[in-house]
PyMOL Python script that loads the backbone (N, CA, C, O; Angstrom):
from pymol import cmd

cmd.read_pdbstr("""\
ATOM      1  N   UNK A   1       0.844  -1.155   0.000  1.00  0.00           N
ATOM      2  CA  UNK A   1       0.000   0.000   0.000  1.00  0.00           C
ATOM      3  C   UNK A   1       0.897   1.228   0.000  1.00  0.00           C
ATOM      4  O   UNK A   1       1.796   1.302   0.837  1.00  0.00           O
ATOM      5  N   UNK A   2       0.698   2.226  -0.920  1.00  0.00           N
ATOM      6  CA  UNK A   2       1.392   2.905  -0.754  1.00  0.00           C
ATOM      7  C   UNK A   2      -0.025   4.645  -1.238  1.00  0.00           C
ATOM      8  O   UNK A   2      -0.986   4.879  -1.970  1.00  0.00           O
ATOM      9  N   UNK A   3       0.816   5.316  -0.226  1.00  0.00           N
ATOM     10  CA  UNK A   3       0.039   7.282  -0.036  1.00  0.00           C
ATOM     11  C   UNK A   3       1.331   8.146  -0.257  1.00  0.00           C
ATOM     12  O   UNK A   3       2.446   8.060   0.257  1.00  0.00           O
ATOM     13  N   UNK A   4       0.795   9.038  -1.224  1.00  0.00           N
ATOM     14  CA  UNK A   4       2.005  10.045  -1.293  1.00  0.00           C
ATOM     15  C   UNK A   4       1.092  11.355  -0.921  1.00  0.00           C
ATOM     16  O   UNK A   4       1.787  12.372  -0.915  1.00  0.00           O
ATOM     17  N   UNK A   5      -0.294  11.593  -0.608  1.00  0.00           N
ATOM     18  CA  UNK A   5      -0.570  12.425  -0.193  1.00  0.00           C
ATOM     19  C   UNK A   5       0.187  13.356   0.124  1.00  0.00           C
ATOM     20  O   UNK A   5       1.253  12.892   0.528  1.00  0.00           O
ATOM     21  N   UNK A   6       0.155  14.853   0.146  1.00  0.00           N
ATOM     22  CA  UNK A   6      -0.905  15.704  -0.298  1.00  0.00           C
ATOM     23  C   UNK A   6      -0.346  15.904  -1.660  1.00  0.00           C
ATOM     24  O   UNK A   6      -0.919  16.787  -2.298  1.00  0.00           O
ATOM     25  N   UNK A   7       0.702  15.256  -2.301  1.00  0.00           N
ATOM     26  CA  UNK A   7       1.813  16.017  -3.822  1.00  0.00           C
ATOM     27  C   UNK A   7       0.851  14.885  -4.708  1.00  0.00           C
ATOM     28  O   UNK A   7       0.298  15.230  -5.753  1.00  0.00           O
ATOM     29  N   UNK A   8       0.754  13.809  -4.278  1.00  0.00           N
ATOM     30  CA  UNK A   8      -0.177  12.773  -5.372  1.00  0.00           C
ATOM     31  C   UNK A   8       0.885  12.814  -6.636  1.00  0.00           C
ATOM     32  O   UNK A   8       0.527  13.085  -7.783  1.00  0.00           O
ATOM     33  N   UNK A   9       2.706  12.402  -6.131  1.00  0.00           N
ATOM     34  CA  UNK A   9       3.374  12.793  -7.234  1.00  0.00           C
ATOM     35  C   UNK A   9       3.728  10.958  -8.275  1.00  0.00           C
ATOM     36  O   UNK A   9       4.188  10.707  -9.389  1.00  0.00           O
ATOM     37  N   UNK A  10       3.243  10.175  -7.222  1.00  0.00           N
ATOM     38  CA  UNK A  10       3.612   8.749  -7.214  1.00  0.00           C
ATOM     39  C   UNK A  10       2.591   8.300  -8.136  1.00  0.00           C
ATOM     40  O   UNK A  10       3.036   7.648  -9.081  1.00  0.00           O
ATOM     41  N   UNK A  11       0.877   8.542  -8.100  1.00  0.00           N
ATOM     42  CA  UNK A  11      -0.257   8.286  -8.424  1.00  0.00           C
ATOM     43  C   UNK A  11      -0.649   8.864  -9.382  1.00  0.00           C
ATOM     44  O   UNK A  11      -1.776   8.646  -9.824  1.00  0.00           O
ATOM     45  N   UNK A  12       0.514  10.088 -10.154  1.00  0.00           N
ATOM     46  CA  UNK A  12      -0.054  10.817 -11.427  1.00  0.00           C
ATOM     47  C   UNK A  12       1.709   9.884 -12.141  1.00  0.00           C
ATOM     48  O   UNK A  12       1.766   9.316 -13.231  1.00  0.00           O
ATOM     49  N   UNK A  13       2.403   9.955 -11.551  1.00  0.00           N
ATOM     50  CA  UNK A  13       3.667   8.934 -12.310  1.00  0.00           C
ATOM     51  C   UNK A  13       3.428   7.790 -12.950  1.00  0.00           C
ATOM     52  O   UNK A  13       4.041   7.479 -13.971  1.00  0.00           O
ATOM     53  N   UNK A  14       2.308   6.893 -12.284  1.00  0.00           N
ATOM     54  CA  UNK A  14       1.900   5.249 -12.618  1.00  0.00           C
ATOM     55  C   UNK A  14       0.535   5.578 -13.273  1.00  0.00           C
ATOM     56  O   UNK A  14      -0.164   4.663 -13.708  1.00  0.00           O
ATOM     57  N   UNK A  15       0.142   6.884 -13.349  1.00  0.00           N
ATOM     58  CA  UNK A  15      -1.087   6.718 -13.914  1.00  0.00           C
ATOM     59  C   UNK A  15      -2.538   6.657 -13.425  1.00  0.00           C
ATOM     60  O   UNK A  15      -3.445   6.329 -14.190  1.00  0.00           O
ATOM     61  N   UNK A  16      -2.673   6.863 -12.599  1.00  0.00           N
ATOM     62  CA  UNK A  16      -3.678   6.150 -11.867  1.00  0.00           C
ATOM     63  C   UNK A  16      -4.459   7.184 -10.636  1.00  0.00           C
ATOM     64  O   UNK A  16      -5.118   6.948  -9.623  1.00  0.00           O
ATOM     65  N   UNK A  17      -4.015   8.355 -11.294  1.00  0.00           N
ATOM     66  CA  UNK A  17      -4.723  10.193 -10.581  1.00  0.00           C
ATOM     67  C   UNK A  17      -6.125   9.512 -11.683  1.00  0.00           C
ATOM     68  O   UNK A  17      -6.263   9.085 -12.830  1.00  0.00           O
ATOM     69  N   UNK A  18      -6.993   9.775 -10.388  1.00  0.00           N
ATOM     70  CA  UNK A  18      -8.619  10.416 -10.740  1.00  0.00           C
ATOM     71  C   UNK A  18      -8.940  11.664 -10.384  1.00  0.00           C
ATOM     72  O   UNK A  18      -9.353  11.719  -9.226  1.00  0.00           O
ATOM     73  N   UNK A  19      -8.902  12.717 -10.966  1.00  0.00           N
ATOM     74  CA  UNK A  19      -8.925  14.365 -11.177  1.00  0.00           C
ATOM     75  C   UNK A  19     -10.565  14.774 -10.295  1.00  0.00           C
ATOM     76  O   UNK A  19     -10.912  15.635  -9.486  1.00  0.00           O
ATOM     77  N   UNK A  20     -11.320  13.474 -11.086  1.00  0.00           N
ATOM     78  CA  UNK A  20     -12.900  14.203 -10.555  1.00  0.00           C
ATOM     79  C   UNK A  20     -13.058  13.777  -8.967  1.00  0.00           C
ATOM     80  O   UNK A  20     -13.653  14.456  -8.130  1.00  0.00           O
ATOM     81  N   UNK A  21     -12.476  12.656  -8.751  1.00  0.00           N
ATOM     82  CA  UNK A  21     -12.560  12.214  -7.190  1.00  0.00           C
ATOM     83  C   UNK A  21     -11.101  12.652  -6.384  1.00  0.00           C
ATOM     84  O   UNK A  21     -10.714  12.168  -5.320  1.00  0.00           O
ATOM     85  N   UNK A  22     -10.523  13.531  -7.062  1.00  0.00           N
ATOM     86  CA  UNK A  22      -9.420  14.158  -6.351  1.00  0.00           C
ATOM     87  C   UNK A  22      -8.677  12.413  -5.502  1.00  0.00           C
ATOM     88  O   UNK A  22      -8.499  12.362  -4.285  1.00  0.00           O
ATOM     89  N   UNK A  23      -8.483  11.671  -6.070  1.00  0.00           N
ATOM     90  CA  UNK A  23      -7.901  10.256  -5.202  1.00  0.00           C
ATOM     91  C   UNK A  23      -7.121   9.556  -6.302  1.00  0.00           C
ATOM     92  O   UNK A  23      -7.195  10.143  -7.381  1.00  0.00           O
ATOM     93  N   UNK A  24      -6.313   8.331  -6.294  1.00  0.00           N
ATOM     94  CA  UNK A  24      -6.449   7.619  -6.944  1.00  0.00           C
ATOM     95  C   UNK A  24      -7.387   6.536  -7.330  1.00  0.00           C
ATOM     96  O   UNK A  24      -8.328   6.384  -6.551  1.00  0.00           O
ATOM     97  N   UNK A  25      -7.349   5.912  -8.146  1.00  0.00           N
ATOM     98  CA  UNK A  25      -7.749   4.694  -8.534  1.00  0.00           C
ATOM     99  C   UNK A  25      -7.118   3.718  -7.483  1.00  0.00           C
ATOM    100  O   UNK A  25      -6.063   3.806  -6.855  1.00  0.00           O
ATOM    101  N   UNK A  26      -8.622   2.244  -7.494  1.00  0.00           N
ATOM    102  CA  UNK A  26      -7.498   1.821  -7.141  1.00  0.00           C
ATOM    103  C   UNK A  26      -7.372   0.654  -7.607  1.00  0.00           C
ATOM    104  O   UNK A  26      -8.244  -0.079  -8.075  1.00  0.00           O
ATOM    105  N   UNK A  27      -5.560   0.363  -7.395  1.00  0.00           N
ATOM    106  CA  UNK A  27      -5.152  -0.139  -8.594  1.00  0.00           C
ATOM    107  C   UNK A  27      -3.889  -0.705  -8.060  1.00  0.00           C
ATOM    108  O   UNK A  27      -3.078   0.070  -7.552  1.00  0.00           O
ATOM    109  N   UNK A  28      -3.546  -2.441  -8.146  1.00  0.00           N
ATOM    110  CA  UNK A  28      -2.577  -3.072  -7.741  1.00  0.00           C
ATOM    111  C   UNK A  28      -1.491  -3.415  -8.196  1.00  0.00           C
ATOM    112  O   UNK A  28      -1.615  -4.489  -8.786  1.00  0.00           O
ATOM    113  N   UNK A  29      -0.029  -2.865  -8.224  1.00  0.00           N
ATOM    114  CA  UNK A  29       0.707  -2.842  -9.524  1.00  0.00           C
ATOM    115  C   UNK A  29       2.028  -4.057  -8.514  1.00  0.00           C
ATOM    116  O   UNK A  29       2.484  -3.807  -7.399  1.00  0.00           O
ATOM    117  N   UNK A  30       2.399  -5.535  -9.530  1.00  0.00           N
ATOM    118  CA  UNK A  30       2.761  -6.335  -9.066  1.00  0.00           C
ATOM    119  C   UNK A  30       4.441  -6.208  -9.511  1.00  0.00           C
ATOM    120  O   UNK A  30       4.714  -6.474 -10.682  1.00  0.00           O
ATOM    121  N   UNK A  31       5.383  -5.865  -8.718  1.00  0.00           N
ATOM    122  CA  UNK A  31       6.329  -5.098  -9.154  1.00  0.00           C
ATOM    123  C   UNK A  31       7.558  -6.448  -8.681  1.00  0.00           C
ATOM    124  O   UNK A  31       7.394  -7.001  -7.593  1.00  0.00           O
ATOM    125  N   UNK A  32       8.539  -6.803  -9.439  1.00  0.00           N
ATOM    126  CA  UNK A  32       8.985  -8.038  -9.540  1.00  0.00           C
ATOM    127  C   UNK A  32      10.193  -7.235  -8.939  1.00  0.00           C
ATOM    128  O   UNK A  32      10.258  -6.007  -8.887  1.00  0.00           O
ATOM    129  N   UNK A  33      11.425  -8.394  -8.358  1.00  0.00           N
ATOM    130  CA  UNK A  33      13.111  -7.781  -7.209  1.00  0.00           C
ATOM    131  C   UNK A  33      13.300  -6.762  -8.879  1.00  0.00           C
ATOM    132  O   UNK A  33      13.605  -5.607  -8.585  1.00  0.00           O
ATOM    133  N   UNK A  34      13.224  -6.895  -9.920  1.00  0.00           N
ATOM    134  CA  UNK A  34      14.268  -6.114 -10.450  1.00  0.00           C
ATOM    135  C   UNK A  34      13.581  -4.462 -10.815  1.00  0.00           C
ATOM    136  O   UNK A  34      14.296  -3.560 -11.252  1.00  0.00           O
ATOM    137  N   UNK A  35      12.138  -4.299 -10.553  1.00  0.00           N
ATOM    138  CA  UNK A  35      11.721  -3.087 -10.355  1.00  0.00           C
ATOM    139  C   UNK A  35      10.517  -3.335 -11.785  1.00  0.00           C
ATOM    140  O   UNK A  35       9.767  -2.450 -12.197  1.00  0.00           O
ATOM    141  N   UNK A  36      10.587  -4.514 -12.249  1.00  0.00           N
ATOM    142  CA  UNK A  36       9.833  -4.117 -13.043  1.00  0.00           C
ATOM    143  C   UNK A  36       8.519  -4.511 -13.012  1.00  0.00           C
ATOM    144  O   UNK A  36       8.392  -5.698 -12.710  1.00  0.00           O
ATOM    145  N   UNK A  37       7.011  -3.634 -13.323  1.00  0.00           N
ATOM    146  CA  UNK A  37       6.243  -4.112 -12.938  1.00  0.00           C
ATOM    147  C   UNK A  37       5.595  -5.195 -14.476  1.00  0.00           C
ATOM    148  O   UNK A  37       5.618  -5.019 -15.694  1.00  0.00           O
ATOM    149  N   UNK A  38       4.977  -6.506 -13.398  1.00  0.00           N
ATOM    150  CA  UNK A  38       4.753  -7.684 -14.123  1.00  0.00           C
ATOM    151  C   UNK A  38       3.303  -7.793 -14.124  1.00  0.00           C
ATOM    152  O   UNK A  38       2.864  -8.509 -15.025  1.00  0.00           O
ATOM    153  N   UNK A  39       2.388  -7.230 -13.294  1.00  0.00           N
ATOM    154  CA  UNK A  39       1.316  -6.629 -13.543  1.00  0.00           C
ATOM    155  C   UNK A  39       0.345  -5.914 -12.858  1.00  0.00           C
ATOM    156  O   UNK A  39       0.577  -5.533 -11.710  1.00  0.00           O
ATOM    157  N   UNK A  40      -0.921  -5.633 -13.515  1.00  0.00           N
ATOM    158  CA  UNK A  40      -1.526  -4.358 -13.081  1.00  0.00           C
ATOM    159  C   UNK A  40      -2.995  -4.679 -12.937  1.00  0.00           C
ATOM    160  O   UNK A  40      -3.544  -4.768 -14.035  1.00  0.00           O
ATOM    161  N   UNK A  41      -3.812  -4.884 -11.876  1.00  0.00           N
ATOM    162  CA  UNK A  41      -5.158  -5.299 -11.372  1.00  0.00           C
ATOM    163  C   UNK A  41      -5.850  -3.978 -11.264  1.00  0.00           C
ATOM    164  O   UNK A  41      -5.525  -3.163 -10.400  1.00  0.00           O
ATOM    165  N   UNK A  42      -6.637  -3.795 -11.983  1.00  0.00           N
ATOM    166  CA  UNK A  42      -7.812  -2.542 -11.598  1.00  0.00           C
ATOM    167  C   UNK A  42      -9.058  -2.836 -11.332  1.00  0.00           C
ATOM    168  O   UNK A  42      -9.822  -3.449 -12.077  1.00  0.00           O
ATOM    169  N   UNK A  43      -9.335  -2.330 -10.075  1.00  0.00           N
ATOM    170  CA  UNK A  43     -11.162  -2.431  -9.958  1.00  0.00           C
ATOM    171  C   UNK A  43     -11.837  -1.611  -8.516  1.00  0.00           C
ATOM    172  O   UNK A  43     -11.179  -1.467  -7.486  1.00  0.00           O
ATOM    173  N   UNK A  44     -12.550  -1.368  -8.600  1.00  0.00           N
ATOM    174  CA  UNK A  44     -13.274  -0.218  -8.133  1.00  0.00           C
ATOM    175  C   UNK A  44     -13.742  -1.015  -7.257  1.00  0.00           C
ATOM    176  O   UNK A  44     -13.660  -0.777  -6.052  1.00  0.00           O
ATOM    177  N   UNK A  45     -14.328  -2.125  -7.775  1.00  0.00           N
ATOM    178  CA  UNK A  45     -15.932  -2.439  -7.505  1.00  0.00           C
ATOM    179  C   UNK A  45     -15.377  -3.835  -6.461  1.00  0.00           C
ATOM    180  O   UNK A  45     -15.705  -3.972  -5.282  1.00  0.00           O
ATOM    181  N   UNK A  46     -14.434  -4.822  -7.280  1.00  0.00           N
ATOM    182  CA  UNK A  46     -14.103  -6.378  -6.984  1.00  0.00           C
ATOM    183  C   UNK A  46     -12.845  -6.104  -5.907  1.00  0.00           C
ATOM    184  O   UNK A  46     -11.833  -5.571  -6.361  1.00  0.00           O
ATOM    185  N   UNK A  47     -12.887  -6.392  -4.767  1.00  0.00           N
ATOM    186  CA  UNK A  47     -11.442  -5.657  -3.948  1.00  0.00           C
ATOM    187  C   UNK A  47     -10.887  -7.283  -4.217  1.00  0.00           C
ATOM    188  O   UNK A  47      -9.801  -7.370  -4.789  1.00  0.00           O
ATOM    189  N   UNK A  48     -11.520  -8.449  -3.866  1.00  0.00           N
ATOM    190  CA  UNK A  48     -10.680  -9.734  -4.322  1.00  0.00           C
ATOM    191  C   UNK A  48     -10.172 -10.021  -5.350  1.00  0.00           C
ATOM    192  O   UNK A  48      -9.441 -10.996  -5.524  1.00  0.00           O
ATOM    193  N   UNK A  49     -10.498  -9.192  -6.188  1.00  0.00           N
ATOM    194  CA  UNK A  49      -9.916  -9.531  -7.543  1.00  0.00           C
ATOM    195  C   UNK A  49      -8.179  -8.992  -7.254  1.00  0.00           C
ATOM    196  O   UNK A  49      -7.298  -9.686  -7.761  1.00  0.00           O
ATOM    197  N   UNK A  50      -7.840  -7.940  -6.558  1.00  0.00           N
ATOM    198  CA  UNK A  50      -6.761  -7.423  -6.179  1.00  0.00           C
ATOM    199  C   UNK A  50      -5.681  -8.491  -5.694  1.00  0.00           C
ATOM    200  O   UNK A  50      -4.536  -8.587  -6.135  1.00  0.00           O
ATOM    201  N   UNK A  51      -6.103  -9.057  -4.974  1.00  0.00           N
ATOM    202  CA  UNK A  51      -5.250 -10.627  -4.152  1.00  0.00           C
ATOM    203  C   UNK A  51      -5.034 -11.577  -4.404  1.00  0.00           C
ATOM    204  O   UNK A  51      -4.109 -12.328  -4.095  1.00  0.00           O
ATOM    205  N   UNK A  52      -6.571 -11.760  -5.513  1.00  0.00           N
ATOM    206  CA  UNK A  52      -6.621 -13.273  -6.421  1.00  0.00           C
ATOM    207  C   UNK A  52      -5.382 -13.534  -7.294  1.00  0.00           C
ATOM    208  O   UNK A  52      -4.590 -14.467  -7.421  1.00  0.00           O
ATOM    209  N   UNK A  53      -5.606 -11.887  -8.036  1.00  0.00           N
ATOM    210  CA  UNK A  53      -4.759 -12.152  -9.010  1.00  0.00           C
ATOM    211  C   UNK A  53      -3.582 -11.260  -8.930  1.00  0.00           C
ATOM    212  O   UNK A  53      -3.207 -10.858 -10.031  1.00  0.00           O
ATOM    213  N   UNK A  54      -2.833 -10.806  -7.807  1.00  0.00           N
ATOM    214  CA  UNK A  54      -1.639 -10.403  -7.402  1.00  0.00           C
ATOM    215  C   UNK A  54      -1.183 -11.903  -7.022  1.00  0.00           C
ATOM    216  O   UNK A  54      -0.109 -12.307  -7.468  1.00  0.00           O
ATOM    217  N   UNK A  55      -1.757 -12.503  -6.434  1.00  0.00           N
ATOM    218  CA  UNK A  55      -1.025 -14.180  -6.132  1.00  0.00           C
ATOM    219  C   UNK A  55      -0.818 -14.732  -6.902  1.00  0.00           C
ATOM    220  O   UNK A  55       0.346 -15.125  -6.978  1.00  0.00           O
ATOM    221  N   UNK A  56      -1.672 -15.089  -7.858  1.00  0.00           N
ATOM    222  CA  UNK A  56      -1.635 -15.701  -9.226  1.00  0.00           C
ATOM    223  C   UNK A  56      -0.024 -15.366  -9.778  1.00  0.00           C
ATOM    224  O   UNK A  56       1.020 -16.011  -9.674  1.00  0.00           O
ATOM    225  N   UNK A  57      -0.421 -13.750 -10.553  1.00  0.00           N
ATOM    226  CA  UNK A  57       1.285 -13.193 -11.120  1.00  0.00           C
ATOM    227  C   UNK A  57       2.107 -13.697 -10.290  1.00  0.00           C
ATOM    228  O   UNK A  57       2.756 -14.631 -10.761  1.00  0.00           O
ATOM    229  N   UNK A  58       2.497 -13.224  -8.411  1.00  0.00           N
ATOM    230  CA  UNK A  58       3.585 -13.715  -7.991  1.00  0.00           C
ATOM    231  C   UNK A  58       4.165 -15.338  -8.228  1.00  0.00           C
ATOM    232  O   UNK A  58       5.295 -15.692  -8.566  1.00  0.00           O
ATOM    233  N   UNK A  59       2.946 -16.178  -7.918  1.00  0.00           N
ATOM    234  CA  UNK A  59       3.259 -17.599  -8.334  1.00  0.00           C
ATOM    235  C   UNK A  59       3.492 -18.035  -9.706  1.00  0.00           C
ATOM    236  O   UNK A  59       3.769 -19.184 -10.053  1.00  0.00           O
ATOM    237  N   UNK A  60       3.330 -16.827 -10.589  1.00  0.00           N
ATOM    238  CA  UNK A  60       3.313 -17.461 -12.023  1.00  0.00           C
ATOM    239  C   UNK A  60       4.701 -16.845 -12.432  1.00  0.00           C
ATOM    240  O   UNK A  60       5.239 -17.075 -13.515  1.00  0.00           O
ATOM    241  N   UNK A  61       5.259 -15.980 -11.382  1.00  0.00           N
ATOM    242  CA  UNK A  61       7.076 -15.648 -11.524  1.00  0.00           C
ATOM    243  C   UNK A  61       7.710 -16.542 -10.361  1.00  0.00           C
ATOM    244  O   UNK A  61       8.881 -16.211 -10.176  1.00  0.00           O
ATOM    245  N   UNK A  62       7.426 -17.239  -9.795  1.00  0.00           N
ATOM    246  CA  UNK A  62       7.969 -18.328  -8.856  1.00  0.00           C
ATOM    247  C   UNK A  62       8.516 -18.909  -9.553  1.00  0.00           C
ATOM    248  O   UNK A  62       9.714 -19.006  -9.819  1.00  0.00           O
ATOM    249  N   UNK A  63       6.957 -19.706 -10.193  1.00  0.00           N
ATOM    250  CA  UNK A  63       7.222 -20.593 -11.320  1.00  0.00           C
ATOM    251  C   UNK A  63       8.141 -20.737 -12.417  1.00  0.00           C
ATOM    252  O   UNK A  63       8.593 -21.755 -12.940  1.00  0.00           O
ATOM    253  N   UNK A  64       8.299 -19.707 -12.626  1.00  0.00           N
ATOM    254  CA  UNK A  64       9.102 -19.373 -14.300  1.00  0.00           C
ATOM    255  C   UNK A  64      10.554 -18.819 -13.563  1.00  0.00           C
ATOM    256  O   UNK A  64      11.491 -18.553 -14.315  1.00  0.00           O
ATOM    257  N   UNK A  65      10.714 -18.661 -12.179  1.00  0.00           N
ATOM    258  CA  UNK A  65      12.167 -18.318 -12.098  1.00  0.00           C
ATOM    259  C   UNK A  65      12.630 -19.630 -11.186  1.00  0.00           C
ATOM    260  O   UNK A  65      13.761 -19.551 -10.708  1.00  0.00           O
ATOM    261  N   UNK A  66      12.015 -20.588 -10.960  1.00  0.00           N
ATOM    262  CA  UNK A  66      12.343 -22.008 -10.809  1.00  0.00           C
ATOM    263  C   UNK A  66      12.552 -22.785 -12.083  1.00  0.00           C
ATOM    264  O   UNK A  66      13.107 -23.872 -11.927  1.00  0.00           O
ATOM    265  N   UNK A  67      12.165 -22.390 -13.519  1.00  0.00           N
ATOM    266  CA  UNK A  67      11.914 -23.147 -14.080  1.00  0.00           C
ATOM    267  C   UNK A  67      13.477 -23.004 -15.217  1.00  0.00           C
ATOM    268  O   UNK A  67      13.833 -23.796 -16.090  1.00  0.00           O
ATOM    269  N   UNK A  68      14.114 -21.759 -14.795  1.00  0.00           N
ATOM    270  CA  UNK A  68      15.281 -21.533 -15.344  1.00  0.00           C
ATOM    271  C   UNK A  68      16.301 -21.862 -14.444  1.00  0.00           C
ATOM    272  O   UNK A  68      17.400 -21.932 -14.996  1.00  0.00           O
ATOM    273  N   UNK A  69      16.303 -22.122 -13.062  1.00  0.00           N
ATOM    274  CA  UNK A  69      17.458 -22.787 -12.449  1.00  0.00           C
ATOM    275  C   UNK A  69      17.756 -24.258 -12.594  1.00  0.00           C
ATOM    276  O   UNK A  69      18.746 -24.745 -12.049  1.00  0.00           O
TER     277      UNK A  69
END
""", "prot")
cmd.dss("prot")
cmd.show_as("cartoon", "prot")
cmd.util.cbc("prot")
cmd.orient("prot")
């Protein structure tokens, strides 16, 4: 979880400033050791969808960085 309140300089960087609700979105960005992000869950409405499939990606880079050692 991350707030950069009151600059909102982090949340207009990734994209994800909502102007009319003065907030961000919200929005789960699955960011792998080397900084890069591997993916990006949006939803307003589904908050499990956030966890389902942040676990999913992490296990599906488990997987694939076991699968090269």
């Amino acid at each position: 979880m991350l707030s950069d309140w009151p600059q909102n300089e982090v949340i207009k960087a990734y994209d994800v400033w909502n102007p009319e609700r003065y907030t961000a979105r919200r929005t789960t960005f699955v960011i792998d050791k080397q900084g890069i992000i591997r993916g990006v869950i949006e939803s307003e409405t589904d908050m499990t969808i956030h966890s389902r499939d942040s676990l999913r990606i992490v296990q599906e880079l488990e997987s694939s960085a076991s699968r090269r050692t």
